[in-house]
C-alpha positions as CSV (number, residue, x, y, z in Angstrom):
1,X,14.2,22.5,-60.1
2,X,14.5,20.8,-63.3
3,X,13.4,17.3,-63.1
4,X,12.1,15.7,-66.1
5,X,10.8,12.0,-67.5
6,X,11.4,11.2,-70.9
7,X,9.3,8.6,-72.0
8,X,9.6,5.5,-69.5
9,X,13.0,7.3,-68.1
10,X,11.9,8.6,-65.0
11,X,14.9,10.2,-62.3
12,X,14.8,8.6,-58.8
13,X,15.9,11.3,-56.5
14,X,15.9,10.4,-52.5
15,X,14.1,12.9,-50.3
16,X,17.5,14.1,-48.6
17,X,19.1,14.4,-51.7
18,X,19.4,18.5,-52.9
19,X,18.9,19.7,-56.5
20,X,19.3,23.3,-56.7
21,X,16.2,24.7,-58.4
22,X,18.7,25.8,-61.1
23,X,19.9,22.4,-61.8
24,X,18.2,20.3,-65.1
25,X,18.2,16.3,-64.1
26,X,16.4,14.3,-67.1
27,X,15.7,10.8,-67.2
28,X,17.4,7.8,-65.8
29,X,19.1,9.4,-63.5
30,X,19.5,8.0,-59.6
31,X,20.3,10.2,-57.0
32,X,21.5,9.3,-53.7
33,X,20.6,10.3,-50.1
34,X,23.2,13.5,-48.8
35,X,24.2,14.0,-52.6
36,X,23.8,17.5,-53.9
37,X,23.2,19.4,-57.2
38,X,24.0,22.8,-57.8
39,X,23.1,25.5,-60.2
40,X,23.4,24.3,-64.3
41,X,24.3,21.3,-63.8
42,X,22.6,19.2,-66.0
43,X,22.6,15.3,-65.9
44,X,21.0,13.9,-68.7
45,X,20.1,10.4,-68.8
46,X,18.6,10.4,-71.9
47,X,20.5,7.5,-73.3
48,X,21.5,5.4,-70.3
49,X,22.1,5.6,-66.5
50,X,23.4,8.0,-64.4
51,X,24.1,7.3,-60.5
52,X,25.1,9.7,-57.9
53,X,26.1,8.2,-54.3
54,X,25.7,9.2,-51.2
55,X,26.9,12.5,-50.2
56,X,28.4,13.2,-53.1
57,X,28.4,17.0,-54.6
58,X,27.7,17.9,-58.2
59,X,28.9,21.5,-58.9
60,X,27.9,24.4,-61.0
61,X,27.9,24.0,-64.3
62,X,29.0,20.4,-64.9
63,X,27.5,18.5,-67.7
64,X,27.1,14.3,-66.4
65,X,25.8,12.0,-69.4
66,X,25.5,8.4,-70.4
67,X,26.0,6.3,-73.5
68,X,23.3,3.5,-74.5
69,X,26.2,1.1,-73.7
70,X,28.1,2.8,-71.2
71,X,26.4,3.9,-68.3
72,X,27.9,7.0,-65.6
73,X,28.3,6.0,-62.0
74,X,29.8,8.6,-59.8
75,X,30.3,6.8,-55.9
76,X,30.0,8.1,-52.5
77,X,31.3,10.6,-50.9
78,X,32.7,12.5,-54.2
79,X,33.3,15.7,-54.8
80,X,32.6,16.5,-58.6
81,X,34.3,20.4,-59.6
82,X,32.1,23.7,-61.6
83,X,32.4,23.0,-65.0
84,X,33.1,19.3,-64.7
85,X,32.3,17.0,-67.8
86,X,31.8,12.9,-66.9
87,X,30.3,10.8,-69.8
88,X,30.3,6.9,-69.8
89,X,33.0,6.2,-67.1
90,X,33.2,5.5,-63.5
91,X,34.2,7.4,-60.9
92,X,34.8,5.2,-57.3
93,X,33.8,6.2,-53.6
94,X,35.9,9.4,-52.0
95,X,37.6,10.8,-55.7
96,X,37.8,14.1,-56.4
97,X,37.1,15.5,-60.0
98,X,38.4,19.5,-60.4
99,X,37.2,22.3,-62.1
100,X,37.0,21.8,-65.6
101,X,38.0,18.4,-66.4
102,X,36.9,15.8,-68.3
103,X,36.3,12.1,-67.8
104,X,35.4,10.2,-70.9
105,X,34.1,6.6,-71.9
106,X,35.3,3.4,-70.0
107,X,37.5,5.8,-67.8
108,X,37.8,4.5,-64.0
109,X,38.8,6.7,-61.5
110,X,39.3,4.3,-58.6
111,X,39.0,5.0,-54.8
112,X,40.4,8.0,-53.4
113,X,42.1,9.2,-56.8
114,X,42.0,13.0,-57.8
115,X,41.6,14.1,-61.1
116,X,43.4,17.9,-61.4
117,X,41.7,21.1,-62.9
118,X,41.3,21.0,-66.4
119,X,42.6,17.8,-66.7
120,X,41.3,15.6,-69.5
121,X,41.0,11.6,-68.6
122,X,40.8,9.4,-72.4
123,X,38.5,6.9,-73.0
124,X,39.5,3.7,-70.9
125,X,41.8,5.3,-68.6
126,X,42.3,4.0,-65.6
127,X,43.3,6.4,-62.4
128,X,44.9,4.6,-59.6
129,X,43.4,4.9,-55.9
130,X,45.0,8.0,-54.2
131,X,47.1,9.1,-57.8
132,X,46.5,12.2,-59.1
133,X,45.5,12.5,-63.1
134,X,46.8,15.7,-64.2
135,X,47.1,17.3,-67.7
136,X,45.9,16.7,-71.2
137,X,46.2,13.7,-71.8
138,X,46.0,13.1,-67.9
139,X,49.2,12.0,-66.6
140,X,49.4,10.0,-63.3
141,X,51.1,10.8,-60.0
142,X,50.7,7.9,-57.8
143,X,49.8,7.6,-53.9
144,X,49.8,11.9,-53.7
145,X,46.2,12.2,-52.7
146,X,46.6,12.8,-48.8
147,X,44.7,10.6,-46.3
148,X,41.6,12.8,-45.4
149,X,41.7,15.7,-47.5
150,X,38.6,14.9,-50.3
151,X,36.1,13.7,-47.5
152,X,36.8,17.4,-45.9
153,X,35.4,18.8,-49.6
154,X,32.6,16.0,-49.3
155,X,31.2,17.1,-45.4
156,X,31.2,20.5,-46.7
157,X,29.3,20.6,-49.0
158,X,26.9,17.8,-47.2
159,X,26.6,20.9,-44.8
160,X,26.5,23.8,-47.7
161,X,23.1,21.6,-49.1
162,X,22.0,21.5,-45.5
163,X,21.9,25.2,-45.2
164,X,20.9,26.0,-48.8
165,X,17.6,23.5,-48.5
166,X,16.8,25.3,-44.8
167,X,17.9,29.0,-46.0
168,X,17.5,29.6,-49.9
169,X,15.1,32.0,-50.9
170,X,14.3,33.4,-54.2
171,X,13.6,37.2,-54.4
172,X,11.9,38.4,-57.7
């Protein structure tokens, strides 16, 4: 794996936590115990913070970075889509962000929320617990994340980093 200082910027990654060997983490980064990385992903905290709770899943391909004022927290429990891009916001315990979307500065996405495919959430946009942002801009569909449904994406992939760490072997 990737896992670099840069300068005093050092990444804190806890010893149950999986980064793929594919995956790029740089600098102030803080990774929490069940989370998981996966291949290209990069989370660059060149600038400012970056925190990753518990058992929470990072997918292929998505690009996490922070501002010098605005730092990224992603909560526990989270499931975070391939191609995802989060810069400056917050993202609360349980959300889901999909495939290919995009959470920008001062953005909250509060407990439970889902944030559709593709869709793009503006600076200091605020997604309601259990609404759906969908869209560009995001639009919001309220209470229409069912009970349940992003903590079974969550233990999955708890499990998937379980069996990659045990199981993954590189063939040259």
């Amino acid at each position: 794996m990737a896992v670099y200082a840069l300068g005093d910027r050092t990444p804190q990654i806890h010893e149950d936590a999986y980064v793929h060997p594919d995956a790029t983490v740089i600098g102030d980064v803080r990774i929490a115990a069940g989370a998981s990385v996966w291949p290209r992903a990069v989370l660059r905290g060149d600038y400012g913070t970056i925190t990753v709770g518990e058992r929470t899943s990072i997918q292929d391909g998505t690009v996490v970075h922070a501002t010098h004022d605005k730092p990224t927290t992603i909560g526990a429990d989270c499931v975070v889509g391939h191609l995802a891009h989060l810069e400056g916001c917050t993202v609360e315990d349980g959300c889901l962000i999909g495939s290919g979307s995009v959470v920008l500065h001062d953005a909250v996405v509060r407990t439970g929320a889902l944030v559709g495919a593709g869709a793009v959430v503006s600076d200091r946009v605020e997604v309601p617990s259990r609404a759906m942002a969908l869209g560009i801009p995001a639009k919001m569909r309220l209470d229409a994340v069912p009970d349940g449904v992003i903590q079974l994406g969550a233990d999955a992939y708890v499990q998937n980093a379980k069996h990659y760490r045990d199981e993954l072997k590189r063939l040259d």
